[in-house]
C-alpha positions as CSV (number, residue, x, y, z in Angstrom):
1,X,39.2,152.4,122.7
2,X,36.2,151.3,124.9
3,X,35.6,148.1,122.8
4,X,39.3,147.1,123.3
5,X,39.7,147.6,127.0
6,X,36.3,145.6,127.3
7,X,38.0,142.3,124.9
8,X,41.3,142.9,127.2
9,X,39.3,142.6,130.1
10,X,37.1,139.6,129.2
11,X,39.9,137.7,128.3
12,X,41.5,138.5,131.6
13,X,44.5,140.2,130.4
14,X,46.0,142.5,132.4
15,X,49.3,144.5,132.5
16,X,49.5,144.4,136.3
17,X,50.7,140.7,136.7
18,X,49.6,137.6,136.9
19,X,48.1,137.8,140.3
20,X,45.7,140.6,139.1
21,X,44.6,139.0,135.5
22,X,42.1,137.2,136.8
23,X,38.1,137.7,138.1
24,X,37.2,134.4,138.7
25,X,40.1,134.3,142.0
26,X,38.0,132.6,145.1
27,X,38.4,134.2,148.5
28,X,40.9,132.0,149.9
29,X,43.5,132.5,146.8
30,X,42.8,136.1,147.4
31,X,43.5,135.9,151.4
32,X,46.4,133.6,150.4
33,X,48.2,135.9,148.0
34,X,47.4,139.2,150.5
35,X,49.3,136.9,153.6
36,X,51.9,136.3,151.2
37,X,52.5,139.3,150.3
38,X,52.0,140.6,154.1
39,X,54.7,138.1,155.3
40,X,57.0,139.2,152.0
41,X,57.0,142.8,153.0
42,X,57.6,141.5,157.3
43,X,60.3,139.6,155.5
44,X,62.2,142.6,153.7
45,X,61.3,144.9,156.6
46,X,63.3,142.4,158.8
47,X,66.5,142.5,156.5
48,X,66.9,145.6,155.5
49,X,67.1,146.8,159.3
50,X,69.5,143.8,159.8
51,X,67.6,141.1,161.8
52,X,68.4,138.5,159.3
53,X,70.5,137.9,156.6
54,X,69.7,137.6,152.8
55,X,69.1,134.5,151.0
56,X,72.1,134.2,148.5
57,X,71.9,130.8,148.6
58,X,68.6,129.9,147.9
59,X,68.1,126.2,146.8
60,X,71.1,124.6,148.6
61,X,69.9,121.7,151.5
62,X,66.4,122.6,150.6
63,X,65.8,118.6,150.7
64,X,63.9,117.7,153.7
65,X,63.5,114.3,154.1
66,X,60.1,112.7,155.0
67,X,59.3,110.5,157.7
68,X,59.2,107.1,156.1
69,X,62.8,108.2,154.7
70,X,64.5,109.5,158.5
71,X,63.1,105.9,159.8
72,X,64.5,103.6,157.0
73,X,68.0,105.7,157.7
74,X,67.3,105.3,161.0
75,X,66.6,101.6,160.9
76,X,69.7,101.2,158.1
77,X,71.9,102.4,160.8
78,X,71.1,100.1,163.3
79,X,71.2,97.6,161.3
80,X,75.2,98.5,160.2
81,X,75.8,98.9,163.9
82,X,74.9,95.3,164.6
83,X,76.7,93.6,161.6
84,X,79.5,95.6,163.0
85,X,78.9,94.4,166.9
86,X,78.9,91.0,165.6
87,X,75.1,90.5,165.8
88,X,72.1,89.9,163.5
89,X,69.9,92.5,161.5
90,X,66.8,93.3,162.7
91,X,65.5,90.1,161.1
92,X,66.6,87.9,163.8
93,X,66.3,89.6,167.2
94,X,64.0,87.3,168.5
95,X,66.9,84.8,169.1
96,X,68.1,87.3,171.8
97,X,64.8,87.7,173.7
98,X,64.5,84.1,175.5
99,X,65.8,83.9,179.2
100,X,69.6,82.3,178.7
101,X,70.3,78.9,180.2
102,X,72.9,79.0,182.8
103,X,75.4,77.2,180.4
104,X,74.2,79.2,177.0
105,X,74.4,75.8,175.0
106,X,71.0,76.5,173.9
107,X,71.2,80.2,172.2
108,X,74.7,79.3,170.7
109,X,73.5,76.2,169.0
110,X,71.0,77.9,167.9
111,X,72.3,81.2,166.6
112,X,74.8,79.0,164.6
113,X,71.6,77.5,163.1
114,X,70.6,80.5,161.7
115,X,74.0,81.9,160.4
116,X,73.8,78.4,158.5
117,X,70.4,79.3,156.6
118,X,71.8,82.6,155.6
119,X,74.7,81.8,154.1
């Protein structure tokens, strides 16, 4: 009986889970799991006396998006907003930044250039 308990143990099997199997578990991992569990039992304390409600739904809009995502959204939907206004994409906002001329010959003649070149 001794022989067996002592090949169960040094191949670090164990009946009490996966989260006990193992000797060879730094500190950290061991911190880690005890704060999980910590924040589990908070977590269950907190819903069965009502303060918030069960996760039924667990994996629906779990999809957070990362930054470089939100800003070429961002930067999609400006650019649709100024197709839409009648002006360029972000591409060409450099024609709008000189001071006007009183008569506005110049920025016309040569915003018509550049629709040209992109058709």
């Amino acid at each position: 009986m001794g022989m067996i308990f002592q090949l169960l143990w040094d191949r670090s099997i164990s009946s009490r889970g996966p989260e006990l199997t193992t000797c060879l578990m730094t500190q950290a991992e061991r911190q880690k799991q005890a704060h999980q569990r910590q924040a589990a039992m908070r977590e269950t304390a907190l819903w069965r006396t009502g303060h918030i409600r069960p996760r039924t739904h667990t994996h629906t809009g779990t999809h957070t998006q990362t930054d470089r995502e939100r800003e070429r959204n961002t930067q999609r939907l400006r650019d649709r907003e100024r197709r839409e206004d009648g002006r360029h994409t972000h591409r060409h906002t450099h024609i709008h930044t000189h001071i006007h001329t009183p008569t506005h010959t110049y920025t016309h003649r040569h915003t018509h250039r550049v629709l040209q070149q992109r058709h």
